[in-house]
C-alpha positions as CSV (number, residue, x, y, z in Angstrom):
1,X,-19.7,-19.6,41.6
2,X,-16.9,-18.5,39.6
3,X,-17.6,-18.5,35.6
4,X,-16.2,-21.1,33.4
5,X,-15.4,-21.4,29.5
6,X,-18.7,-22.0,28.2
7,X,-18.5,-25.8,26.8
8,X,-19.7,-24.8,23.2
9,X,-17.3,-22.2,22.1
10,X,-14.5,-24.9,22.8
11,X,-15.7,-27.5,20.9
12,X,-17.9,-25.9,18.2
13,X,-21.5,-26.8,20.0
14,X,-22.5,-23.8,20.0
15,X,-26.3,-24.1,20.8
16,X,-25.3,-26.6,23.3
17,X,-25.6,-25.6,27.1
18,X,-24.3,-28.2,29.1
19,X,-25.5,-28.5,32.6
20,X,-23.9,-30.7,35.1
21,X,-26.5,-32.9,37.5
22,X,-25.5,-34.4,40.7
23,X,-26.3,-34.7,43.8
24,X,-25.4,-37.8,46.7
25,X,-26.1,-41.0,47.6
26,X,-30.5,-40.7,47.8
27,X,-30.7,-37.7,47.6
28,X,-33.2,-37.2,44.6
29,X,-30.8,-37.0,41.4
30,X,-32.4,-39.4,39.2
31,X,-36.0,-38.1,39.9
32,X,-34.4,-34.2,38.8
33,X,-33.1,-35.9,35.7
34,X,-36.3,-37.2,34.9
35,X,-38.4,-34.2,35.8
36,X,-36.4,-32.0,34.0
37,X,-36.6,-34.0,30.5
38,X,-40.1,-33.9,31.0
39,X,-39.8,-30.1,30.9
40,X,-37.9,-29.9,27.5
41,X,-33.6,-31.3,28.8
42,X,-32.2,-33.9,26.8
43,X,-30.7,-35.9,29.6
44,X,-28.0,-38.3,29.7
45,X,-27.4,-40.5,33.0
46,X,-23.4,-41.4,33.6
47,X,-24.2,-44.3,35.3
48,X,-26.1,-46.0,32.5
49,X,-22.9,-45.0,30.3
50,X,-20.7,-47.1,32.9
51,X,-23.1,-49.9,32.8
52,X,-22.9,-50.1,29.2
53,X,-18.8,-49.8,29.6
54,X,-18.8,-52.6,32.0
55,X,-20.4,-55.2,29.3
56,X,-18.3,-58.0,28.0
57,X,-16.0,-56.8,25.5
58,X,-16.3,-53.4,26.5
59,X,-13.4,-51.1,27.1
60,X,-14.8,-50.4,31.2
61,X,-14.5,-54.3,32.1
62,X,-11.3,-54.3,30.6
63,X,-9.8,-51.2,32.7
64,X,-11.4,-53.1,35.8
65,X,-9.8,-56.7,34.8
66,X,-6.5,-54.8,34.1
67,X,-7.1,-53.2,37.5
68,X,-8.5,-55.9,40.1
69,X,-8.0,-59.0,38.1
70,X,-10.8,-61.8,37.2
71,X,-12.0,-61.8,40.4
72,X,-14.0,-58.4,39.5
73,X,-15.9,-60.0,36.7
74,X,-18.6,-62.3,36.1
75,X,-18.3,-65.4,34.1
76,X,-19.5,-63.8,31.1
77,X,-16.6,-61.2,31.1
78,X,-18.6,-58.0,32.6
79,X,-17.9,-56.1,35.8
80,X,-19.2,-57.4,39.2
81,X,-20.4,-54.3,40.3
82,X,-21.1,-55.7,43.8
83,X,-17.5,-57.2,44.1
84,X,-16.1,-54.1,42.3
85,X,-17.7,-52.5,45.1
86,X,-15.5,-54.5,47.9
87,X,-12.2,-53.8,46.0
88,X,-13.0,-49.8,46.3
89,X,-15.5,-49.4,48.7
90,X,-13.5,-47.7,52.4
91,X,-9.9,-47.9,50.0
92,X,-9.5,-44.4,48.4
93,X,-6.3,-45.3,46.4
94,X,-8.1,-48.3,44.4
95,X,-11.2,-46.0,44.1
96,X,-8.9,-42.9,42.4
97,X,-7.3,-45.7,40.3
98,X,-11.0,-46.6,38.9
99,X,-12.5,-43.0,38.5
100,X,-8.9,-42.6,37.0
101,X,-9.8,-45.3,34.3
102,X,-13.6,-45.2,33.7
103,X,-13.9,-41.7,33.5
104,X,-12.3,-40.3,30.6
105,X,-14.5,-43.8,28.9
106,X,-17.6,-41.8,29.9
107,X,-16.6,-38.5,29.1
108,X,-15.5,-39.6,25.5
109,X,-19.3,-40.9,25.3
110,X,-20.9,-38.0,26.5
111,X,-19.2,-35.5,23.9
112,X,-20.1,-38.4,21.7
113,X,-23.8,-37.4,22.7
114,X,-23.5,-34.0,22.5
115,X,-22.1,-34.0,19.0
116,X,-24.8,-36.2,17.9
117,X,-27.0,-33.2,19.6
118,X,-25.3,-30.8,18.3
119,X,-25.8,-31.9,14.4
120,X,-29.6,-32.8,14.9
121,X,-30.2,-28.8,16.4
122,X,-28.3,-26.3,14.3
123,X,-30.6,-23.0,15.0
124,X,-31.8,-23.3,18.5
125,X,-30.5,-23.9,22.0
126,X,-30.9,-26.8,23.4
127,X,-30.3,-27.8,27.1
128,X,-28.2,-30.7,28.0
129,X,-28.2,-32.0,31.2
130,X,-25.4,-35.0,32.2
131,X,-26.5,-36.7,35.4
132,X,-23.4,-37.9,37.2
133,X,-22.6,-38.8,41.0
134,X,-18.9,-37.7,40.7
135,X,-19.0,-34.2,38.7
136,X,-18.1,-32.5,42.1
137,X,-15.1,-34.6,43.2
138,X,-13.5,-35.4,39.8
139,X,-13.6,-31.8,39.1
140,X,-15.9,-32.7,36.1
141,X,-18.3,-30.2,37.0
142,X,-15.7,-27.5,35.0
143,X,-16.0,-29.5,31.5
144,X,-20.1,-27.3,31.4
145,X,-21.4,-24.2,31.8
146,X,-23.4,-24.8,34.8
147,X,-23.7,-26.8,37.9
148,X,-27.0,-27.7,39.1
149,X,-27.0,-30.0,42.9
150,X,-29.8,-31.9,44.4
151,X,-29.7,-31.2,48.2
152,X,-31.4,-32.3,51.2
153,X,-30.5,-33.1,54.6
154,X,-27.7,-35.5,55.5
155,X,-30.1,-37.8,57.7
156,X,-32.7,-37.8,55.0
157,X,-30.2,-39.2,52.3
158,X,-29.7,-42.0,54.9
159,X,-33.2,-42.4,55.7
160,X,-34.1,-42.7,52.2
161,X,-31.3,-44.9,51.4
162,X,-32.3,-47.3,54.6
163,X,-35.9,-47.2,52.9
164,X,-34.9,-48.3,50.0
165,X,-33.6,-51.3,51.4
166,X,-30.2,-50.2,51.4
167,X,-28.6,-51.3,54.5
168,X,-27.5,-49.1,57.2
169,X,-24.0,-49.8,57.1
170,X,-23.5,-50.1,53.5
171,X,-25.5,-46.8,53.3
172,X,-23.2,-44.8,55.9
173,X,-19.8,-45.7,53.8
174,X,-21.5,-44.9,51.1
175,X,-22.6,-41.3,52.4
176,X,-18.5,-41.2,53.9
177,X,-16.9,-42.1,49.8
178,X,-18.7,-39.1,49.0
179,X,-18.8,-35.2,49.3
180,X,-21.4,-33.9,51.2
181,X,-24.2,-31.9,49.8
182,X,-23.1,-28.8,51.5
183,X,-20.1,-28.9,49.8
184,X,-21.1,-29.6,46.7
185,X,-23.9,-26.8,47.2
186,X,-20.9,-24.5,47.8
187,X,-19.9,-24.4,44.4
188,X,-23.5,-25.3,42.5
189,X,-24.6,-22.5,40.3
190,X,-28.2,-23.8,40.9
191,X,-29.2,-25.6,43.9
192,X,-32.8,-28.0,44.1
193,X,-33.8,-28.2,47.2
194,X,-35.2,-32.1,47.8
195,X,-35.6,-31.6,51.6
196,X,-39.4,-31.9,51.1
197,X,-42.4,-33.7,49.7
198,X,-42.9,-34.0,45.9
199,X,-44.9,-31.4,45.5
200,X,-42.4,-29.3,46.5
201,X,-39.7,-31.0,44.4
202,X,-41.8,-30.3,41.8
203,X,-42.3,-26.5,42.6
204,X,-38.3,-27.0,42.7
205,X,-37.8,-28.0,39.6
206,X,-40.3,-25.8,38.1
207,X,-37.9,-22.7,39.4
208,X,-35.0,-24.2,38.5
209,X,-35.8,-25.3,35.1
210,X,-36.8,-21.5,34.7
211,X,-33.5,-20.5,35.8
212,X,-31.7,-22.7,33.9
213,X,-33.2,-21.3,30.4
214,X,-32.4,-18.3,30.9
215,X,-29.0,-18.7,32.1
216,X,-28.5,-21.0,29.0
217,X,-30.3,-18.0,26.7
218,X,-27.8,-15.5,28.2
219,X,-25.1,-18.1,27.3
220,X,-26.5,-19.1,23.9
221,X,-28.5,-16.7,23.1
């Protein structure tokens, strides 16, 4: 993958190395996130970022209201994620009109975080891993220094999903809003491999997590 403007020396963090996390629908994201703050990242998960946007009185519900009208809110004034979904969900114009919205929200929050990192760890590197579904279509991935993907098989994201509960149809337009894993591998500068069991996502990890310190040292260092 081609190199990028380290993250720190443009905004002063300069012990700061910013890894991207994402991955696809099932495919093992949130479990990286978690195993990797258990090996030393400080993680931060998008998602619960949007959740907190979409809470009455937040700026999130109001882009969506703005967007969609009432009828994507809930009678206490926060998003209706599930009839959010149906506005967006198979309609790539409203969708690009959302990201277009929400996302400078969450990336306001996250170098909100990172600052906040940033003043607590003057002297030593610290890894800091976002975990976001998007990074890859947005063109997100480019704001850090490296891009680490979750990939396994196609049919095993739907299989998983479909285990979950999820159902099958729901599941596929999901999997079809979204670029697959091969593409996002493509352009990863680390790839996990979640095709197998845990103990081999936790071999996985266990590499990666090595790779990523010393990519971050080299970086940092």
């Amino acid at each position: 993958m081609s190199s990028r403007a380290p993250v720190g020396d443009e905004t002063g963090r300069k012990k700061i190395c910013t890894v991207g996390l994402t991955g696809g629908l099932a495919s093992g994201k949130s479990t990286v996130a978690r195993l990797l703050a258990a090996r030393g990242a400080r993680v931060i998960d998008a998602d619960t970022l949007v959740h907190e946007l979409y809470r009455p009185g937040e700026p999130g519900a109001a882009a969506v209201r703005t967007l969609f009208g009432a009828a994507a809110l809930t009678v206490d004034g926060s998003v209706d994620r599930e009839a959010l979904a149906r506005f967006v969900l198979g309609d790539p114009g409203s969708l690009g009109r959302l990201n277009a919205a929400i996302h400078p929200l969450v990336r306001r929050r996250v170098a909100a975080w990172l600052d906040g990192l940033s003043a607590c760890h003057h002297d030593e590197t610290v890894v800091a891993v976002i975990e976001a579904a998007l990074l890859v279509e947005t063109g997100g991935f480019s704001s850090y220094d490296l891009l680490a993907v979750v990939w396994c098989r196609p049919e095993q994201q739907l299989e998983r999903a479909i285990a979950r509960g999820m159902p099958e149809a729901h599941a596929r337009a999901l999997l079809d809003a979204q670029a697959p894993l091969d593409e996002k591998r493509a352009v990863a500068d680390i790839v996990i491999d979640n095709s197998g069991d845990r103990g081999a996502l936790d071999a996985e990890v266990d590499r990666s997590w090595t790779e990523i310190l010393a990519r971050c040292r080299t970086l940092r260092g």
